[in-house]
C-alpha positions in Angstrom: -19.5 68.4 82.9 -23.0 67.0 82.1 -24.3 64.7 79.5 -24.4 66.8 76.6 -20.4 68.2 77.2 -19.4 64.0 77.3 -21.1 63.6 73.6 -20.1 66.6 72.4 -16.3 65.9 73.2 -17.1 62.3 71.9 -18.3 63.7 68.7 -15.2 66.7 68.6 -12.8 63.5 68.8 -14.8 61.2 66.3 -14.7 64.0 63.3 -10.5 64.0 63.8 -10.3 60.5 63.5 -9.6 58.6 59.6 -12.5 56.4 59.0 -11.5 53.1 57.6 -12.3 53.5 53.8 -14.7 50.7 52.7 -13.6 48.8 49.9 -16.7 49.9 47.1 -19.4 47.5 45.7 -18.6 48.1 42.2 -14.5 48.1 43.3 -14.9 44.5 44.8 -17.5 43.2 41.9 -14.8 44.8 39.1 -12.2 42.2 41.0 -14.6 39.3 40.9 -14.9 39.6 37.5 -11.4 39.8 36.1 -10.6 37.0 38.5 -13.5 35.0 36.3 -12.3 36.1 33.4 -8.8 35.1 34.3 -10.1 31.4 35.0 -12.1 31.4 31.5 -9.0 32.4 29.7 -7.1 29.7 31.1 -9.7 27.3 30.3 -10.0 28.7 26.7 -6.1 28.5 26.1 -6.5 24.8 27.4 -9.2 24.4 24.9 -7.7 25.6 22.4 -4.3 23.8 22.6 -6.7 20.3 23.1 -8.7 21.5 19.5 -4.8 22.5 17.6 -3.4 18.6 19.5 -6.9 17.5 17.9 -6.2 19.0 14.1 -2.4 17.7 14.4 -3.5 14.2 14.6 -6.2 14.3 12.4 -4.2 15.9 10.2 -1.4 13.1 10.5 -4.1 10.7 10.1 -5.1 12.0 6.9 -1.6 12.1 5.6 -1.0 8.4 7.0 -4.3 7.4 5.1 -3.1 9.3 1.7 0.4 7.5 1.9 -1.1 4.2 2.1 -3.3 4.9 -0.7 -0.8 6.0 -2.6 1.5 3.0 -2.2 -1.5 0.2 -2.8 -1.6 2.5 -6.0 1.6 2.4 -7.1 1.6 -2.2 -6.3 1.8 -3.7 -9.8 -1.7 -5.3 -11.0 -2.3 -8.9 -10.2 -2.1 -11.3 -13.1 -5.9 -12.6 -14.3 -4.8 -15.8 -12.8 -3.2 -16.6 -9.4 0.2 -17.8 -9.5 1.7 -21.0 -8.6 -2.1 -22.9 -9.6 -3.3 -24.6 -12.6 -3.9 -23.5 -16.3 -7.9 -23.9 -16.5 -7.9 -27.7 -18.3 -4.3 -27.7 -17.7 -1.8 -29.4 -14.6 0.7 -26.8 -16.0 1.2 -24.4 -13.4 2.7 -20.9 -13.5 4.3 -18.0 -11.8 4.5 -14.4 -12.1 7.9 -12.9 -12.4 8.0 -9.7 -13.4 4.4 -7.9 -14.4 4.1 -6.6 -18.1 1.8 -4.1 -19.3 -1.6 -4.5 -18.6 -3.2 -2.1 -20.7 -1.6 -3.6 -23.7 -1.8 -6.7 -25.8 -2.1 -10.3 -24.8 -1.0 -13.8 -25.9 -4.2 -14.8 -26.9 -4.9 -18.4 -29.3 -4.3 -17.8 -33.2 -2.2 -15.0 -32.3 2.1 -14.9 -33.1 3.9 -14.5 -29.8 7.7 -13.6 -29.5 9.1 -14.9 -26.2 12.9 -15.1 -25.0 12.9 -18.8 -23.0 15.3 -20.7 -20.2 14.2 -24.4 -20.2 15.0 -26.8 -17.4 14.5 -30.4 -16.8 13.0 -30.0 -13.3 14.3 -33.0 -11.9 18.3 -32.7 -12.6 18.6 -28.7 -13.3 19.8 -29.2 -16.5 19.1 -26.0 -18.7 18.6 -27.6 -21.9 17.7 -24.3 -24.1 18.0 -20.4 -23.9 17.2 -17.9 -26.3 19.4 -15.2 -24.2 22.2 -17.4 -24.7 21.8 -17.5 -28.7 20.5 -13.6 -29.0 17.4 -15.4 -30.9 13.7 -14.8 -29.8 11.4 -17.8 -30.3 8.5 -17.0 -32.3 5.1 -19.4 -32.7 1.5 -19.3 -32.7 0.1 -19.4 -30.4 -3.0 -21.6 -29.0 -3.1 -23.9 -31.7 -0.7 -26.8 -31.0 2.4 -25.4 -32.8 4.2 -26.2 -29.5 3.9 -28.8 -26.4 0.3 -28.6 -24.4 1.9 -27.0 -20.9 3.6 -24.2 -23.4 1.1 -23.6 -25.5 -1.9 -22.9 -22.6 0.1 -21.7 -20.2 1.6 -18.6 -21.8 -1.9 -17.7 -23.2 -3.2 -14.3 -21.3 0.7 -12.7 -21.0 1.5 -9.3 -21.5 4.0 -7.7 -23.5 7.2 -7.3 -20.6 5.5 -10.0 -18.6 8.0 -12.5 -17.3 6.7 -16.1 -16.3 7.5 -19.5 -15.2 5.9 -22.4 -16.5 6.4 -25.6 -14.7 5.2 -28.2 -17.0 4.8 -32.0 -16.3 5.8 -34.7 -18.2 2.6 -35.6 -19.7 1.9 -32.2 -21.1 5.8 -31.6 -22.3 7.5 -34.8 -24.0 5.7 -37.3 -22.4 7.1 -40.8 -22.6 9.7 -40.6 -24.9 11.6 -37.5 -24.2 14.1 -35.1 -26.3 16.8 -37.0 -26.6 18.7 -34.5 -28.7 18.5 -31.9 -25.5 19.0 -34.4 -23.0 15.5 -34.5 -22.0 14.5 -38.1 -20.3 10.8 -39.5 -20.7 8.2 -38.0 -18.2 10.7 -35.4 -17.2 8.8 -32.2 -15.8 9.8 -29.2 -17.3 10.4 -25.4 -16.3 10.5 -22.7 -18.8 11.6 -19.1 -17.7 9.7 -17.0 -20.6 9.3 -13.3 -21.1 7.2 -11.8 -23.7 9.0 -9.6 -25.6 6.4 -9.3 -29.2 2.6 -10.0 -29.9 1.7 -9.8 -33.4 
């Protein structure tokens, strides 16, 4: 057998053999790309999740904010005056109670206030008057000296439904000699629980 009979068998037993397929170029990039797009996805869904985790507490935020605002809304206006300091020319001092309606009338001087009152001689407790008790508002004018200083300036600039409490000293209630009749000693300071019920 010569040269040419070896290559020829070689060739004869070559063509029955399977070639090994090859995996294709556009097969293999196909793959490569899906695998890409597999990792983006995953990504994206992160993404997204972070941007609706985002909106959520914004969103809270936002309702958080509104609820405050809302409830500094609904606080009852501050008086003109802070409470607990002195009447302007006045050592009288009152407190806020109860708010009244801002948007209506005031206790202003010349006018004719209506006021249910508590009084109490600060220094024993002794309630010496009460308009509850007798079912029997007090009316007076108001601002012009119808009534002692501490009650006279320190009920100007109440609303109607305003409650207030007056803490008056002695030199600006009864001063030295007192009320006898309701057990009120010189120089004793006075508190007055009053609520404005009329302005006229």
């Amino acid at each position: 057998m010569n040269a040419l009979d070896l290559l020829s068998d070689a060739e004869s037993e070559d063509d029955g053999a399977e070639p090994e397929e090859a995996e294709e170029p556009d097969a293999k990039r196909q793959k490569t790309l899906t695998l890409e797009a597999l990792k983006r996805a995953g990504f994206a869904a992160d993404a997204e999740e972070d941007e609706r985790a985002a909106a959520v507490t914004s969103l809270s935020s936002s309702f958080s904010a509104l609820e405050k605002s809302v409830k500094e809304q609904q606080k009852p206006l501050q008086p003109d005056l802070p409470s607990g300091t002195p009447i302007r020319g006045s050592d009288t001092t009152f407190e806020i109670l109860k708010e009244g309606n801002a948007d209506g009338k005031k206790v202003v001087k010349g006018c004719t206030a209506t006021v249910h009152a508590v009084g109490v001689v600060k220094e024993t407790g002794k309630q010496f008057w009460s308009t509850r008790e007798t079912g029997r508002p007090h009316s007076y004018q108001a601002g012009v000296g119808k009534v002692i200083p501490g009650w006279d300036r320190g009920c100007l600039g109440m609303a109607i439904g305003e409650e207030r409490k007056l803490t008056i000293p002695g030199h600006e209630g009864y001063g030295g000699t007192g009320f006898p009749a309701w057990g009120i000693p010189p120089h004793a300071t006075l508190e007055f629980t009053l609520e404005c019920i009329e302005i006229a």
